[in-house]
N, C-alpha and C positions, 0 to 999 in steps of 0.2 A: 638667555632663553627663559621664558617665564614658566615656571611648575606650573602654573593655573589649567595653560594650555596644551603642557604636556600630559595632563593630568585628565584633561576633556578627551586628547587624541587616544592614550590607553585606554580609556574607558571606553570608547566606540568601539575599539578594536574589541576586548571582552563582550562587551552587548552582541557584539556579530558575532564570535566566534561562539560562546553559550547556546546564543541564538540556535546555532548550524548545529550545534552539538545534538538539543532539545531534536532537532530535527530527522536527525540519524539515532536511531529508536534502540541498537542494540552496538554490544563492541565485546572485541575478544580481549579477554583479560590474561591471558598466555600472550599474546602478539606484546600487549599495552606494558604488562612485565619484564619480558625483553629488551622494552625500548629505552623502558627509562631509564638503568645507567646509561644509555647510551647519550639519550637527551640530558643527564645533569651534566656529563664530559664536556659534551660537545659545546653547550651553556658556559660552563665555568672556562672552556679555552675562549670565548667568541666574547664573554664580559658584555658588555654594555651594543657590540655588535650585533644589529639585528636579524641577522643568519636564521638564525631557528626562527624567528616571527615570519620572516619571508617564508621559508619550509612549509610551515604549517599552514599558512594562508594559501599558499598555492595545492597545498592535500585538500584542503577544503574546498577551496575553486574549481576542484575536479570530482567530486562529489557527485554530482548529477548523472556528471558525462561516464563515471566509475560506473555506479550502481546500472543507468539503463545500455552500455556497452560494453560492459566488459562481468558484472558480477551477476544481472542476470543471464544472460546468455550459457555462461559457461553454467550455474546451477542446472539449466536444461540438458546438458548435454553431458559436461562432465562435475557434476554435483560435487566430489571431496573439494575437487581445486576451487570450485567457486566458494567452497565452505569457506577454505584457507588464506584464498584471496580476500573476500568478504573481511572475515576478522582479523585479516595482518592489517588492511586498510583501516578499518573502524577502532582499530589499538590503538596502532601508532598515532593517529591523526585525533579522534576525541576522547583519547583517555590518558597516556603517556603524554600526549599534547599538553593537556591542560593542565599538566604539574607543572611541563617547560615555560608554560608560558608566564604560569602564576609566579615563579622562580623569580622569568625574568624582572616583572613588575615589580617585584619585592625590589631588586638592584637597583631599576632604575628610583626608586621610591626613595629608595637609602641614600642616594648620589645626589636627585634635585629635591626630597625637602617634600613630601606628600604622601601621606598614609595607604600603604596597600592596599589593603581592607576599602577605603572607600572608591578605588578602582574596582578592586573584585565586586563590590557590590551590583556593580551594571553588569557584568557577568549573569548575578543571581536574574535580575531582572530581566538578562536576554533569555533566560533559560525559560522563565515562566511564560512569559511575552512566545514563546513557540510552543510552548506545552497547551497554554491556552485552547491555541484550533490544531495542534500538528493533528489529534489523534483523528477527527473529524477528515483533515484532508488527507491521510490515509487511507480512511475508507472507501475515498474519491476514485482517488490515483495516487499509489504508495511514490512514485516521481515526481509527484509537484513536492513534497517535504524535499525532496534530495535536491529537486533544483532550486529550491527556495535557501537551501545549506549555501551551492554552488553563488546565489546571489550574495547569502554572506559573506561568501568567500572574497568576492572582488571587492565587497566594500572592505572589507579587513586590509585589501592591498591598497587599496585608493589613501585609508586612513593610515598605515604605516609608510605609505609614500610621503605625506602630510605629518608624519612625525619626526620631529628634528634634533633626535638624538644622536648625540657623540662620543663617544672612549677619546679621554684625553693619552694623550703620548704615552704614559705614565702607567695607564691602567692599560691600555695594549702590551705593554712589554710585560707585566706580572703577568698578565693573560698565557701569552706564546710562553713564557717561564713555563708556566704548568705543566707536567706531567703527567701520563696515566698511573707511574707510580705513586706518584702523592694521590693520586685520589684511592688508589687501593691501601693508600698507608691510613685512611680514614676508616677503616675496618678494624685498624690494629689500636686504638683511641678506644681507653675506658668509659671517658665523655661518653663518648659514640653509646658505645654498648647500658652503659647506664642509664641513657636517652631512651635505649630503644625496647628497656624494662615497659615504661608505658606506652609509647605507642606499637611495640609489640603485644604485650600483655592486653592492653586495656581497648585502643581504638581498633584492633585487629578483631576482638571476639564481638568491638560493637558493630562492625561489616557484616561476621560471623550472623548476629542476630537480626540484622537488618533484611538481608539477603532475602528471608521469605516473610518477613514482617507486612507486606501485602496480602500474600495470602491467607497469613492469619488475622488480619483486618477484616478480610472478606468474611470470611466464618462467622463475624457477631453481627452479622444481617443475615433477617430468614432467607430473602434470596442472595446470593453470592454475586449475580451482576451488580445489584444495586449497591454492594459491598464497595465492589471495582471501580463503579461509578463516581462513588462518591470518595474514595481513594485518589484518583484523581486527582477530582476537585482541591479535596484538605492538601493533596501534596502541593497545587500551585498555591494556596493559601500560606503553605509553609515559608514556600519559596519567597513570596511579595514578604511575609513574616525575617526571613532571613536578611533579604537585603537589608531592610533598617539596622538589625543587629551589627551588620560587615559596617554599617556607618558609628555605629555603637563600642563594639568592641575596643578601640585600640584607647575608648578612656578606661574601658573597665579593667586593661593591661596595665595599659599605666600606672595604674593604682597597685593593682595588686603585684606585678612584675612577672616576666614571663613562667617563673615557677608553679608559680601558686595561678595562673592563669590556664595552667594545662592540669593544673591536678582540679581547679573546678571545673573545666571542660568535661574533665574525665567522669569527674563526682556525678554530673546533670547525664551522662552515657548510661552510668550504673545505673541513678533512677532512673532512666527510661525501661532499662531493660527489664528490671526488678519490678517496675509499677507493670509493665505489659506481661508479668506474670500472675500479679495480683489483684487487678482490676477487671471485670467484664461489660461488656454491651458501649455501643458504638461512640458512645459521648466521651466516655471516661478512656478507652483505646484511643480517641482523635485528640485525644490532651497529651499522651506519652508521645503521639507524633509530632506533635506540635513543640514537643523538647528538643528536636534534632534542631530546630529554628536559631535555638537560644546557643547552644553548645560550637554549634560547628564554625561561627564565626568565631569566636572566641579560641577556640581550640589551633586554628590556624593562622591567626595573629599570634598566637602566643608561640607557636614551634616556628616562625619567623625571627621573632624576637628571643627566642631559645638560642636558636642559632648563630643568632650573629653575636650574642652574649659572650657565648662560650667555645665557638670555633671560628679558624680563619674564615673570612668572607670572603676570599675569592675559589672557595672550595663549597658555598651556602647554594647552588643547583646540586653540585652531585649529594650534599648530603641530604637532599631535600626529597629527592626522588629517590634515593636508595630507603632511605628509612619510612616513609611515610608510600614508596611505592612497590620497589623491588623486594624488600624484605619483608613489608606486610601480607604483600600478594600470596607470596612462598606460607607466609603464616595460616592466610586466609584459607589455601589449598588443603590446609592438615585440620585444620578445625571445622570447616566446614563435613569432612568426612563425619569429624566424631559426632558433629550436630543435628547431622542427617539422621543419625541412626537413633543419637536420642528425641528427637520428632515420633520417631515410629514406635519406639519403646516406650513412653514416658509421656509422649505430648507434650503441645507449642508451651503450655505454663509452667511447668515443673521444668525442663529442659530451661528456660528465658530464666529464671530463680537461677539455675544452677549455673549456667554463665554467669549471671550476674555476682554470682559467687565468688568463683574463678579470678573476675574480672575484680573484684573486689583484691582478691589478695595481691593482686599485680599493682593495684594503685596503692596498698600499703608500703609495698616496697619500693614503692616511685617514688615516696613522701622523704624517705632515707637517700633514693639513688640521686635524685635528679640534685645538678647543684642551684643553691640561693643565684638569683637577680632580683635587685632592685630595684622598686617600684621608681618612677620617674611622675613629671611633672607633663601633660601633653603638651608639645609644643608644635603650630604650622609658621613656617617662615613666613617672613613678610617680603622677603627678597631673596633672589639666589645668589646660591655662594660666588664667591668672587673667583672661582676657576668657572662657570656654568654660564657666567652672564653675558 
């Protein structure tokens, strides 16, 4: 099998799925928290099996046919369930989805010999590519975005039909091996917990200060539409900004190693948040957004490459969603209370300082907790290995 083309086939499937994502405009984050032990388990038994790809393509193939028969209707009539329904669907399928899937890429990435990151990059680009007019054909008819999802959807099956990947003999049986207690025995791992010093501490408060980083955008425009408007805008600019980074990223790992790869990720977090307390008026706020560009490819090459450093690999979905989803989420839930309140006490600049503070002293302790990897040399295969070929 040649990486080249399995390398084109994931990356369609990402363009569609982002795509679909960009589409479907809102997701419960209770539902999506949930899912995701569920999704790294079921990941880490299935290995290289594309079980979950198939799942999630066919949630999204029903997207249209969801939202105009089944979640409006019932909003009309009996509004909690349509609430409930709405966000169990928009969880599990665009938010706990898109760690399962990112997982799996990672695995297949590691087995044929081609860099994650520049898969996930068509991702970024399907995400903008529907940001671009989603909001515009919303205004339309909020059901052309859901069935424009529903069309990514089939293409995601058409292109995972077309994708010709294998679990050899070998990696099926460590797969079935696994247990749900070995994955909860990943709770009991110092590693673990020392890991989750920064991405608890640090990428948790930067969700924290994101969350309403729109609306504090809008503020440093006299009118606040034009704030939103152009909010927008800078975020797809982010986005086209992002992809190149996801193609960027895995030399500036390489060099540095996945260590020191997550403590600059973290560093470029801080100054955003720290610059969005010190800076005013709308040029110098559209520079600190324009940091999440730089940081976020970086940051998730690097807690791939964490991973597989320092823990077993056939355990690298559950630990990927639990940490970066299931335990963040739960983070996300406590701090967001305190941030609320310092909004209304203190205001968006002093409050964004004092995270940043916070956040500061968790990346000091990350500098001691996390352990050394070493920087490496980038390498792309010229040929696949001799079990793949």
């Amino acid at each position: 099998m040649k990486p080249r083309y399995l390398y084109i086939c994931l990356s369609s499937f990402l363009f569609a799925y982002f795509f679909a994502q960009a589409m479907s405009i809102s997701a419960n984050f209770f539902a999506a928290m949930c899912a995701q032990p569920v999704y790294g388990f079921v990941s880490d038994k299935a290995g290289l099996n594309k079980t979950v790809l198939w799942t999630i393509a066919v949630l999204v193939l029903l997207c249209g046919f969801f939202f105009a028969f089944v979640y409006r209707p019932l909003l009309t009539t009996y509004t909690a369930a349509g609430a409930v329904a709405g966000g169990v669907y928009l969880g599990v399928t665009f938010i706990a989805g898109s760690f399962a899937i990112e997982s799996y890429v990672d695995r297949a990435g590691r087995k044929y010999g081609f860099e994650f990151s520049r898969v996930r990059l068509w991702g970024s680009l399907g995400f903008a590519a529907a940001a671009f007019f989603s909001g515009s054909l919303f205004n339309i008819d909020p059901r052309i975005n859901f069935f424009l999802a529903s069309l990514a959807g089939l293409l995601m099956l058409l292109v995972l039909y077309l994708t010709p990947i294998q679990a050899s003999e070998e990696e099926m049986q460590d797969c079935r091996r696994l247990r749900l207690t070995d994955a909860l025995a990943v709770l009991q791992l110092p590693k673990f917990w020392s890991f989750m010093v920064l991405i608890l501490g640090v990428t948790t408060l930067y969700l924290v200060y994101d969350l309403q980083f729109p609306a504090y955008f809008a503020s440093q425009f006299p009118d606040p539409r034009q704030g939103t408007t152009m909010f927008g805008r800078l975020n797809s600019a982010q986005i086209f900004v992002e992809a190149g980074m996801f193609f960027l990223a895995p030399f500036i790992v390489d060099r540095t190693g996945a260590k020191n790869g997550l403590l600059l990720a973290t560093a470029i977090m801080i100054i955003r948040i720290a610059g969005s307390g010190l800076v005013t008026g709308p040029l110098l706020i559209s520079c600190m957004k324009m940091l999440h560009s730089l940081e976020l490819p970086i940051l998730i090459v690097s807690i791939f490459r964490y991973i597989a450093a320092h823990f077993e690999t056939h355990l690298a979905s559950t630990l990927y969603l639990v940490s970066t989803g299931f335990i963040r989420n739960i983070g996300m839930a406590v701090f967001s209370l305190i941030a609320g309140k310092s909004y209304d006490l203190i205001g968006f600049p002093r409050t964004y300082l004092a995270i940043a503070a916070f956040a500061s002293v968790f990346w000091i302790a990350s500098f001691f907790a996390l352990s050394p990897t070493r920087a490496r040399k980038p390498v792309w295969p010229r040929s696949p290995s001799p079990d793949v070929a």
